[in-house]
C-alpha positions in Angstrom: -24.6 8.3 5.1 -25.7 11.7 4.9 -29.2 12.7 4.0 -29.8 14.3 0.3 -32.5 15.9 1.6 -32.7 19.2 -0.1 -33.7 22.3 2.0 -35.7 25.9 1.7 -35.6 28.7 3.7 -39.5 30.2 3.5 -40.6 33.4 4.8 -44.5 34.7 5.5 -43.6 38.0 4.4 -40.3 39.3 4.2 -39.5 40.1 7.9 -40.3 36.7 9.5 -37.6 34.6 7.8 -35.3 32.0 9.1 -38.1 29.1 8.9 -36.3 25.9 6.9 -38.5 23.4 5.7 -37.6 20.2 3.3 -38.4 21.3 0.0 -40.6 18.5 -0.7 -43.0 20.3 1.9 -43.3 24.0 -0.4 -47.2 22.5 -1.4 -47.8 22.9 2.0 -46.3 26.2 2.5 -48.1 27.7 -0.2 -51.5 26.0 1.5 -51.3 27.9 4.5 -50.8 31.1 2.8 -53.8 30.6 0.3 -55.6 30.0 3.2 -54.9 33.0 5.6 -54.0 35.3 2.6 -50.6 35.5 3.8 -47.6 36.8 1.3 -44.9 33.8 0.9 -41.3 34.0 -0.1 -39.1 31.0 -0.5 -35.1 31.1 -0.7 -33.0 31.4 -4.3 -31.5 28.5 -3.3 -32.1 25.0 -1.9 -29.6 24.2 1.2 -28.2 20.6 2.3 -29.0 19.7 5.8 -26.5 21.6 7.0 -28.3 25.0 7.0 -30.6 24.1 9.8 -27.9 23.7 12.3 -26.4 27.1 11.1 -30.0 28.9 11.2 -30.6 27.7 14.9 -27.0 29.0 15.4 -26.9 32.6 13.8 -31.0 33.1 13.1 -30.1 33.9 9.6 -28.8 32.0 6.5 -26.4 34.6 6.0 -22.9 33.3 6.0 -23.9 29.8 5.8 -20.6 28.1 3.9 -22.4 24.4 2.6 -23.8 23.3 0.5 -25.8 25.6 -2.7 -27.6 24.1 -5.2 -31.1 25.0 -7.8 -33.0 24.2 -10.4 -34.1 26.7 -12.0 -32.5 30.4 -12.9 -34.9 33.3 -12.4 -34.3 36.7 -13.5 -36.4 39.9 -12.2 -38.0 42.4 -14.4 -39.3 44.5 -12.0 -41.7 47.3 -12.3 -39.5 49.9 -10.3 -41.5 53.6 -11.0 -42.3 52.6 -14.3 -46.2 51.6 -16.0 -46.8 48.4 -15.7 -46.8 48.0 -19.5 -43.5 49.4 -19.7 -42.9 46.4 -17.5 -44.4 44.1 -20.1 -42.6 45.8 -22.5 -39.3 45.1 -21.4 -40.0 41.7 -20.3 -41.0 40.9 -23.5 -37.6 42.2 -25.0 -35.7 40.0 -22.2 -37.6 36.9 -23.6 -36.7 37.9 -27.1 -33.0 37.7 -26.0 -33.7 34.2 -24.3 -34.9 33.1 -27.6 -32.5 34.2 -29.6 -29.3 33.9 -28.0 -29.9 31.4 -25.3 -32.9 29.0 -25.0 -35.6 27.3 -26.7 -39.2 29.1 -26.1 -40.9 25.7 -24.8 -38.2 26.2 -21.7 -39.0 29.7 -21.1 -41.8 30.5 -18.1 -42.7 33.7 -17.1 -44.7 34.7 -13.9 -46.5 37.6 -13.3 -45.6 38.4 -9.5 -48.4 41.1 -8.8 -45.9 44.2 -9.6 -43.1 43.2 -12.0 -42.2 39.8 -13.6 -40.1 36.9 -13.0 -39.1 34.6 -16.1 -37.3 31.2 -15.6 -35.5 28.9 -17.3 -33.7 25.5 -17.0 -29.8 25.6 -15.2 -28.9 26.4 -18.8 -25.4 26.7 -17.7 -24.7 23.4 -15.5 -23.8 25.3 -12.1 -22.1 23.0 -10.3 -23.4 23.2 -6.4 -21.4 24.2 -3.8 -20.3 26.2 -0.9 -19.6 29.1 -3.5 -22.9 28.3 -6.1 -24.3 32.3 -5.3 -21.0 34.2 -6.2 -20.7 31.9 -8.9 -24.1 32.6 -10.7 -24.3 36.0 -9.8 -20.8 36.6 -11.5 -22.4 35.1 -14.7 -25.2 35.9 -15.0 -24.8 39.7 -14.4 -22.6 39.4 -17.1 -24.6 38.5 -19.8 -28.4 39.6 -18.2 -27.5 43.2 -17.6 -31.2 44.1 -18.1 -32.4 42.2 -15.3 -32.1 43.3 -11.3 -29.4 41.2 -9.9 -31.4 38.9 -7.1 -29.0 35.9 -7.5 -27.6 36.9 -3.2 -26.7 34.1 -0.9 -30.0 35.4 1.0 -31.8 36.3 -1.6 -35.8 35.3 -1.5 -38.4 34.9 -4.2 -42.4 35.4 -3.8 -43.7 32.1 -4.7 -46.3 31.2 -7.4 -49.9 31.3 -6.1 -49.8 33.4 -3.8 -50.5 36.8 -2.7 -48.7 40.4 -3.3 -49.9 42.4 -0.7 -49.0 45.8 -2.1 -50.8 45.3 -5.4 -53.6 43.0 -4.0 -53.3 40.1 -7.1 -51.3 36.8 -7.3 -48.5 35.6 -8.4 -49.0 33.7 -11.4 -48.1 31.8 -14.6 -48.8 33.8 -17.9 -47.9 32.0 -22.0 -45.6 33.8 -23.8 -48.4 33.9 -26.1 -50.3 36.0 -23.6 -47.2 38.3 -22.4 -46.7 39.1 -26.0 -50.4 39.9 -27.0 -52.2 41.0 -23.6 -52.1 44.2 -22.0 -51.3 45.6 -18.7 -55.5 45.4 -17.4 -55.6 41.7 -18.8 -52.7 40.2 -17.2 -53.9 42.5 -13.9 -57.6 40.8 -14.2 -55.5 37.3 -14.9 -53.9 37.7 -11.6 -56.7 38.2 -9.1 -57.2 34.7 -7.9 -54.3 31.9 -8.1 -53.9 30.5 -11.2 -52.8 26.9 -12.4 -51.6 26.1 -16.2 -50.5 22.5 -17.8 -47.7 21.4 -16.7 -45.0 21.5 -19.6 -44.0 18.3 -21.6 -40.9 19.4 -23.1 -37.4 17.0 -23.4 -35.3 17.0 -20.4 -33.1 20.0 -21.0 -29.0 19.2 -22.1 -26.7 22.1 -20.9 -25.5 24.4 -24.0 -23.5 27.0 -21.9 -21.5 25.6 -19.7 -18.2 26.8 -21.2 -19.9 30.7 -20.2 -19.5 30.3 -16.7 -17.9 32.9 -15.2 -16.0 32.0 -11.7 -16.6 34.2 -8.5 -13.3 35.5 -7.2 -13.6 33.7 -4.1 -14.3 30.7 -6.1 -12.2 27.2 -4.9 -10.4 29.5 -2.1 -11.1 29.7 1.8 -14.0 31.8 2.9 -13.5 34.7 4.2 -15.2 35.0 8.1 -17.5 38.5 7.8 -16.9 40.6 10.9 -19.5 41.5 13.0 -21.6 44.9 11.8 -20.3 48.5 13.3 -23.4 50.1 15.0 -23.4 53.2 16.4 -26.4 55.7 17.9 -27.8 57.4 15.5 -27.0 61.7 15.6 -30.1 64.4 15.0 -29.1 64.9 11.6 -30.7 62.3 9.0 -31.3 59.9 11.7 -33.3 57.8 9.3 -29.9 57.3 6.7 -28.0 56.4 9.7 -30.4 53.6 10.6 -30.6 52.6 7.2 -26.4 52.2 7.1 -26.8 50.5 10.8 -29.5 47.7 9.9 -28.3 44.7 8.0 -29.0 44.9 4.0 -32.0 43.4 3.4 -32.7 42.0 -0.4 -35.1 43.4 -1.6 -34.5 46.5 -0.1 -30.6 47.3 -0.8 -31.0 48.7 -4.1 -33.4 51.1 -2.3 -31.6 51.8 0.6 -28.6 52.2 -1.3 -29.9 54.8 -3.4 -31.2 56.9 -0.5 -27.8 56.6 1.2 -25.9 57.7 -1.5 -27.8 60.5 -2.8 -27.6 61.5 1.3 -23.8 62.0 1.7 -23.9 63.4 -1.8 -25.7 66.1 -0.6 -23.3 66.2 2.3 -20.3 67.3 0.1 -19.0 63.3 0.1 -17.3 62.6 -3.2 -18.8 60.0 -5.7 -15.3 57.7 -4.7 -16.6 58.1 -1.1 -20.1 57.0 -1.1 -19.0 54.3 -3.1 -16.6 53.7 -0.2 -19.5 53.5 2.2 -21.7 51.6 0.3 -19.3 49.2 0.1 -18.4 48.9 3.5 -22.3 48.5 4.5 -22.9 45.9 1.6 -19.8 44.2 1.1 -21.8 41.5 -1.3 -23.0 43.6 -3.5 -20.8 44.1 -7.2 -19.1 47.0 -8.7 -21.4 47.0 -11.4 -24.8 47.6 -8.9 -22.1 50.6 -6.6 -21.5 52.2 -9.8 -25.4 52.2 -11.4 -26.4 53.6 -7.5 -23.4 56.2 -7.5 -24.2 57.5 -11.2 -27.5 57.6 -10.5 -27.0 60.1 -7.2 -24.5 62.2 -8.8 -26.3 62.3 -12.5 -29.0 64.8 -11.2 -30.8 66.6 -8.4 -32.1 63.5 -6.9 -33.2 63.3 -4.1 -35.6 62.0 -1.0 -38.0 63.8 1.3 -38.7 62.8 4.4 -42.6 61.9 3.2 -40.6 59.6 1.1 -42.1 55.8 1.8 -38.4 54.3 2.9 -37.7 57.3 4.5 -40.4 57.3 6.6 -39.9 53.7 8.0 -36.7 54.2 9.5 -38.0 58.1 10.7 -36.6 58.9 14.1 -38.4 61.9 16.7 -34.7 62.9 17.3 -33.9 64.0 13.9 -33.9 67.5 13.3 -36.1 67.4 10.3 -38.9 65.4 12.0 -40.6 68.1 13.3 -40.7 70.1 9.9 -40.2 67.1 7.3 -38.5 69.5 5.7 -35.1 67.5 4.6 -35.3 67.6 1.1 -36.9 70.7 -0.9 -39.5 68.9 -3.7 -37.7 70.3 -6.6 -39.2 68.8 -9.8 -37.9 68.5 -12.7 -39.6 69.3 -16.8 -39.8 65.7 -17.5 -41.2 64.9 -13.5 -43.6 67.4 -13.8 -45.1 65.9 -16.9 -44.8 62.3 -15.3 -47.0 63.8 -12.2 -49.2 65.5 -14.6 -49.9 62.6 -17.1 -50.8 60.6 -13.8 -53.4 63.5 -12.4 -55.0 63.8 -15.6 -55.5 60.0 -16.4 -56.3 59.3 -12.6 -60.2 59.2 -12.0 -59.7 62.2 -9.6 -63.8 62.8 -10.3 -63.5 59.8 -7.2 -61.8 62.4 -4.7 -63.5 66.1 -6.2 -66.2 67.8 -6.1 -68.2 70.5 -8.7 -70.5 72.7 -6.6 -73.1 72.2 -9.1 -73.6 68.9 -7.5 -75.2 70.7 -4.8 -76.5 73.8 -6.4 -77.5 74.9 -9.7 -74.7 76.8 -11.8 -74.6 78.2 -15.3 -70.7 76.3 -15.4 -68.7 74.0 -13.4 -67.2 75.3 -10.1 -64.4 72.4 -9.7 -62.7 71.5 -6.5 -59.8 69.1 -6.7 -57.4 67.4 -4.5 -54.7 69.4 -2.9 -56.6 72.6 -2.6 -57.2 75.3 -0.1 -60.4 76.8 -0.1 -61.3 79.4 2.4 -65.2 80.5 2.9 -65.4 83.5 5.0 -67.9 86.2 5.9 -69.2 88.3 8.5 -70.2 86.7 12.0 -74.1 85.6 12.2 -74.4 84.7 8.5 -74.2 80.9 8.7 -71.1 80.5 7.5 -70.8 76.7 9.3 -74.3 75.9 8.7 -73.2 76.4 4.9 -70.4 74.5 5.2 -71.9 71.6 6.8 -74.9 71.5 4.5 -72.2 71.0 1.7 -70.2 68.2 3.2 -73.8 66.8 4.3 -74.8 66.4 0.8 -71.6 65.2 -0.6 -72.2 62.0 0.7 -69.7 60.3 -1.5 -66.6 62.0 0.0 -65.6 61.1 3.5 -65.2 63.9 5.4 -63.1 65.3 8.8 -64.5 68.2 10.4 -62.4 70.2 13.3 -65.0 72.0 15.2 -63.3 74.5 17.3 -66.7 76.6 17.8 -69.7 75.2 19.0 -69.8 72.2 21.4 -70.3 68.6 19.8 -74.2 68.1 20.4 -74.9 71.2 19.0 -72.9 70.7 16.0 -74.1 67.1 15.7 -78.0 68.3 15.9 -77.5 70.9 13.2 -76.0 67.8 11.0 -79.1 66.1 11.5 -81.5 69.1 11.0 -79.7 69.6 7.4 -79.6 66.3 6.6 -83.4 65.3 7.3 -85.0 68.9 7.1 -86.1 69.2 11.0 -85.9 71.9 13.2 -84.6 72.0 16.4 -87.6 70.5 18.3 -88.7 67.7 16.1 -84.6 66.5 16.5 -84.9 66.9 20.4 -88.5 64.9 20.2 -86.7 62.4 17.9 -83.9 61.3 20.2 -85.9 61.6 23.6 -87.8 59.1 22.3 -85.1 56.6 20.4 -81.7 56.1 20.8 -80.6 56.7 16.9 -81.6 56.4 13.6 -81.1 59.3 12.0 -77.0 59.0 11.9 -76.8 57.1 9.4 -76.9 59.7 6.6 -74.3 61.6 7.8 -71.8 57.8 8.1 -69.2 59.4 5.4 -68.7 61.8 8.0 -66.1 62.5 11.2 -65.3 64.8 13.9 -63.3 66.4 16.5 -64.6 68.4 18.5 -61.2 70.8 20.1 -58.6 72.9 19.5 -55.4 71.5 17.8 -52.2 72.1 15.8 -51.2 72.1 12.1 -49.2 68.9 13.4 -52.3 67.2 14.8 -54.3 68.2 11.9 -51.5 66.0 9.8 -51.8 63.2 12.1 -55.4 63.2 12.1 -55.7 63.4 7.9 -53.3 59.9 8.1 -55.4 58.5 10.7 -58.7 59.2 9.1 -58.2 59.5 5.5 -60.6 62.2 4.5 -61.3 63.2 0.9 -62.1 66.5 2.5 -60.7 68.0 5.8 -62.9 70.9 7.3 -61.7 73.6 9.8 -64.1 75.6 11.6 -62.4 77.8 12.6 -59.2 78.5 11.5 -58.9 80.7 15.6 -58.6 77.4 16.8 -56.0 75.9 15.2 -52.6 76.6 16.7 -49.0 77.8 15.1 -45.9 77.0 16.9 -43.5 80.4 17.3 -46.3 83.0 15.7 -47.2 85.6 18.6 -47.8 88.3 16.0 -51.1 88.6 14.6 -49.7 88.5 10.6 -46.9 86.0 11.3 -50.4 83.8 12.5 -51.8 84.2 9.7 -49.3 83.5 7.0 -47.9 80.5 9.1 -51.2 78.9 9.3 -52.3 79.3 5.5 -48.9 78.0 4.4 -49.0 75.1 6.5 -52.6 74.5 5.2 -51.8 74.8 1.8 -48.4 72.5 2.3 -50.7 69.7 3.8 -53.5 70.2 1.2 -50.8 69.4 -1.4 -49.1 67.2 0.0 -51.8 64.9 1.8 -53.7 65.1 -1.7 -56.8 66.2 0.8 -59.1 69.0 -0.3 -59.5 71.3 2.9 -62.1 73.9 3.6 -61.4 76.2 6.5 -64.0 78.8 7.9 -62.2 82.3 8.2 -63.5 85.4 9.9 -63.4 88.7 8.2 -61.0 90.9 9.4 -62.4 94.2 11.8 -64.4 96.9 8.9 -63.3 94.2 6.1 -67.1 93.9 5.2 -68.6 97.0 2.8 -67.7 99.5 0.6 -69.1 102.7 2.3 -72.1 103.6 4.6 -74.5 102.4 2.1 -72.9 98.7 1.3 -72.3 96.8 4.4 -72.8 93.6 2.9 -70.5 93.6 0.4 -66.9 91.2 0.6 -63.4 91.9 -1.5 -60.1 90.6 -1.2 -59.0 92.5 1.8 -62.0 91.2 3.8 -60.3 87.8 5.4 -58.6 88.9 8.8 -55.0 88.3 7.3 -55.7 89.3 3.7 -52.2 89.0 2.2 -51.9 85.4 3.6 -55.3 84.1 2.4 -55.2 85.5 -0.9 -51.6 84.3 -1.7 -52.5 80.6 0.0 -55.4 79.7 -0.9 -56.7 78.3 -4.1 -60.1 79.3 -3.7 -61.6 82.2 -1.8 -65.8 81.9 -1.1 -66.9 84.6 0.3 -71.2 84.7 2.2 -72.8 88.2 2.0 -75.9 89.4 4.0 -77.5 91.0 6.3 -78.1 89.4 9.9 -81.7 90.5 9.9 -82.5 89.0 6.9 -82.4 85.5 5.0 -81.2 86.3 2.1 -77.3 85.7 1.1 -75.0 85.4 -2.0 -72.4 83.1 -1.7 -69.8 84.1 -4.4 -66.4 83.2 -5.5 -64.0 85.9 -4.8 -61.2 84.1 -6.0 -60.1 81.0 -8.0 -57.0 80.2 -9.7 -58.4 78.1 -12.3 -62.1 78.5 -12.0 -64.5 80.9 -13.5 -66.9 83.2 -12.0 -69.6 81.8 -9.6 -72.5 83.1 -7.8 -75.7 81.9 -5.8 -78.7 84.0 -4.6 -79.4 81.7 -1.3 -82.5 82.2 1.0 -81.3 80.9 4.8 -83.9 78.5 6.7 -82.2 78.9 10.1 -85.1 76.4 11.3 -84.2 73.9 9.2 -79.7 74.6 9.0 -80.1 74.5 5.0 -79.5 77.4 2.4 -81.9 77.1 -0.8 -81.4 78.6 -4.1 -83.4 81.4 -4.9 
C-alpha cells in the first residue's frame, strides 16, 4: 500500500533548492536555520512520495505530474517599491475583504515576512488534490484576489515563519489582526527582530463555504502536456544581460521582475506590445494572461525603463555587452512624480550620517554643508598645503570613512603626515616614535584607507564598491587617467564629468585636489595670491562639474592662508583666515 506520507520541497535560500524532506520534519528545518541564521523557504505545496523519484531524476520539481495537495491558502502582499506602511495599508484592506466577503476573522493569520506580508487562511474552497491542484488554484484564486501577487506556481516557494529575511535583517513572524490594524510600520519592524511565537488558535474545524467558486484550469481532467526542453542560445554584445535573463529558467520570485525588465527592453527595441507579449510567453509559458498584460501595460504605459546600475540588471551583467564599459544603457530620465519620490526619501533620510558641515572642523559664522553625491574641488597654487589641508579634514572627521588616492607623494610620507596631524608631532618625534615601537598611533586615523598609485575613473568606481567610503579623496586629479582624451581640455572635462557621474551615482562625497592652471593665481603685479574662477587648470570643466569650488590662497614664504569658497551651488559664502604649522601638518584658525 502506498505510503501517505506527505512531502516538502525546502530551500536554504532560494538558489539551493531541490532538497525534499517529509513534512512532518519542517521543525527541524527551521532549527537549523535559527541556528546558522540561514534564510528558509519551503514549497506552496506538499508532494506525495512520488516527487522524490522525479527530483533525483530532473533536479527540479518542475514538471512533476503527481500528486498536489495543501492546507492552507496564502496570498502575498508584498512591499514592491512602496513604504512599508503603504504595505500595511493595503494588507489591511485585503483582510477587510476576507472578512467581509469570505471568512471568519478567528481563521484569518497574517505574517509579517521581513518586507511585505503573507495572510493565510483555511482551504476555504475544498481543492481537491491532484496532478493539476496548481493550475486549479491559481485559476481561482486570481480570479477573485486580484490584489494579491499571484505566487500559487507549481514551483512556487514560501519564506517560512521564524526565520530570517536576509535583505531586511528581521524575521518572519506572526502579527494579530489587532496589531496589523493598530501598529505602525517601526512597531511591527521592532516586533520582527527576533523569532516570534503566539498561541496557538482554538477555533472550530473549518466547513468549506466556496466550493461551488472553483474555477477549473484549462488543462484540468486532460493529459499533460510534455514541456520541451528550453532554447538557449549565446548571448550577442547588445543587452547581454536581457538575453541571459530570457535564457535562464523563470525563477518565482524573480519572474515578475525579470519580466518587466524584458519587456520594457524589446519595447525600446521597436517590438510591438503584441510581440513582447509573444516573447514573454514563450519564455514563461506558466504564467496567465492577466500577469503578460499587467507587465506589457506597464512597459508600454510610460518611459520606464532600467539602467544598467539597476540591481537585476547588474546580476546577469556580461563584460561582452557593449554598455558594460560605459553603463550607459538606459539614460536616468525622471519623471515629476519620481523626482518628488527621490526627494521625499533624501529629505527624511538621516543623511547628517553620510555629510559633513565644515564648521565641525572650523569655526564659521553659518553652515558650510557637504552632502552625498557632491564634487568638491580644492585647488591652489603649488607649495601651499593644499594635501596637508585636505588630510587634516578627513583626519578630524572621524566619523566618516574615508578613501584617499594618493597619486603624489609616496605612502610613508603620506602616512607620517596623517599621524603628525592627527597627534600634533613633528616629523622627528613620529620617526622617534616608531623606531622605538611598532604602532600605536594608527589607530586614530582607523576610519581611514588608501591607495597609494595612479588609476582610472573605472578603478576609482571599483574601488568606491569595494571600500564603501562616505568620502572618496583624489590627490591629485594628474593622476587619474581618461580613456580617449589626448587633448589637454577634452582631459579635463572627461574627468570632471566622470567624477561628478560617480559622485551622484555612488551617493559618495568626493574631494579632489586640482592644480591651478599656468598665471591662474593673481589679479596683477601687486595680487599674486589671489584665486577666481578661471584659476583651476581646466576652468570651464571644473566650474560646470563641480558642486563646490575651495580655493587656498598664500604666499609660500609665509604661514598665513585663506581658504575660501569660490563657488557653491547651494551654499553661502565661506571664509577662514588659517595660520600653517608645516611642523606639525595642521592649519589653525586665526
Amino acid at each position: 500500500m502506498e505510503s501517505a506520507e506527505k512531502f516538502l520541497e525546502i530551500a536554504y535560500g532560494v538558489s539551493r533548492r531541490n532538497k525534499i524532506i517529509p513534512a512532518s520534519d519542517i521543525s527541524k528545518a527551521i532549527a537549523v536555520a535559527q541556528r546558522d541564521e540561514l534564510e528558509l523557504y519551503r514549497s506552496y505545496w506538499t508532494y506525495d512520495a512520488g516527487i522524490k523519484d522525479h527530483v533525483a531524476q530532473h533536479h527540479s520539481v518542475r514538471g512533476y505530474r503527481g500528486i498536489y495537495s495543501f492546507d492552507t491558502i496564502v496570498f502575498d502582499i508584498d512591499r514592491k517599491d512602496g513604504t512599508l506602511q503603504q504595505a500595511i495599508e493595503r494588507t489591511r484592506a485585503f483582510c477587510e475583504k476576507l472578512k467581509d466577503d469570505w471568512i471568519g476573522e478567528e481563521y484569518i493569520k497574517v505574517f509579517f515576512s521581513g518586507r511585505g506580508f503573507h495572510v493565510t487562511v483555511p482551504d476555504m474552497f475544498g481543492f481537491t488534490p491532484g496532478p493539476s491542484l496548481p493550475e486549479t488554484v491559481k485559476a481561482t484564486l486570481t480570479t477573485y484576489f486580484e490584489e494579491a501577487d499571484p505566487i500559487w506556481y507549481d514551483t512556487s516557494l514560501i519564506r517560512v515563519a521564524g526565520t530570517i529575511n536576509k535583505k531586511s535583517e528581521k524575521y518572519k513572524i506572526r502579527i494579530t489582526l489587532a496589531e496589523l490594524f493598530n501598529c505602525g510600520a517601526d512597531e511591527v519592524e521592532l516586533m520582527a527582530c527576533a523569532p516570534r511565537v503566539l498561541p496557538a488558535d482554538e477555533n472550530e474545524p473549518y466547513t468549506v463555504q466556496h466550493a461551488n467558486k472553483i474555477i477549473p484550469a484549462a488543462t484540468a481532467g486532460s493529459t499533460p502536456v510534455a514541456r520541451t526542453e528550453r532554447r538557449t542560445t549565446d548571448a550577442s554584445t547588445i543587452i547581454s544581460c536581457v538575453q541571459h535573463m530570457l535564457n535562464q529558467e523563470p525563477q518565482e520570485g524573480q519572474r515578475h521582475e525579470n519580466g518587466l525588465r524584458i519587456a520594457t527592453a524589446y519595447k525600446r527595441a521597436g517590438v510591438t506590445k503584441e510581440g513582447v507579449t509573444a516573447i514573454l510567453k514563450d519564455w514563461a509559458p506558466t504564467m496567465t494572461p492577466r500577469e503578460f498584460e499587467r507587465i506589457t501595460e506597464w512597459a508600454f504605459s510610460a518611459n520606464h525603463g532600467f539602467k544598467c546600475s539597476d540591481p537585476v540588471m547588474t546580476k546577469y551583467c556580461d563584460p561582452k555587452c557593449i554598455f558594460y564599459k560605459k553603463k550607459n544603457y538606459q539614460m536616468d530620465v525622471k519623471s515629476a512624480s519620481d523626482m518628488e519620490r527621490e526627494f521625499c526619501q533624501f529629505i527624511r533620510s538621516d543623511y547628517s550620517e553620510r555629510s559633513f558641515d565644515l564648521g565641525e572642523v572650523y569655526s564659521l559664522p553659518q553652515p558650510y554643508l557637504v552632502l552625498p553625491g557632491e564634487l568638491v574641488v580644492v585647488t591652489g597654487d603649488t607649495k601651499l598645503g593644499k594635501t596637508a589641508w585636505v588630510q587634516g579634514l578627513v583626519t578630524d572627521l572621524t566619523r566618516l570613512r574615508t578613501t584617499i588616492v594618493n597619486n603624489e607623494i609616496t605612502q610613508w610620507l603620506y602616512y607620517r603626515r596623517l599621524v603628525q596631524h592627527a597627534h600634533h608631532m613633528t616629523k622627528d618625534e613620529v620617526v622617534r616614535h616608531y623606531r622605538l615601537q611598532t604602532n600605536s598611533l594608527s589607530s586614530r586615523l582607523s576610519h581611514l584607507t588608501c591607495l597609494t598609485m595612479s588609476t582610472t575613473l573605472s578603478g576609482l568606481r571599483r574601488l568606491v564598491v569595494d571600500t564603501s567610503p562616505h568620502i572618496l579623496v583624489i590627490d591629485t586629479t594628474e593622476g587619474i587617467a581618461v580613456d580617449g582624451a589626448d587633448e589637454n581640455y577634452a582631459r579635463e572635462r572627461g574627468l570632471f564629468l566622470g567624477l561628478r557621474d560617480m559622485a551622484r551615482d555612488m551617493g559618495v562625497i568626493i574631494i579632489a585636489v586640482h592644480h591651478v592652471r599656468k598665471g591662474g593665481v593673481g589679479n596683477g603685479l601687486r595680487d599674486t595670491t589671489t584665486l577666481n574662477l578661471n584659476s583651476p587648470k581646466g576652468a570651464s570643466a571644473v566650474v560646470q562639474q563641480a558642486d563646490k569650488i575651495i580655493g587656498i590662497e598664500g604666499e609660500q614664504h609665509s604661514s598665513r592662508r585663506v581658504v575660501k569658497s569660490l563657488a557653491a551651488r547651494d551654499e553661502g559664502e565661506m571664509e577662514l583666515a588659517l595660520n600653517f604649522d608645516y611642523d606639525h601638518m595642521t592649519f589653525n584658525q586665526i
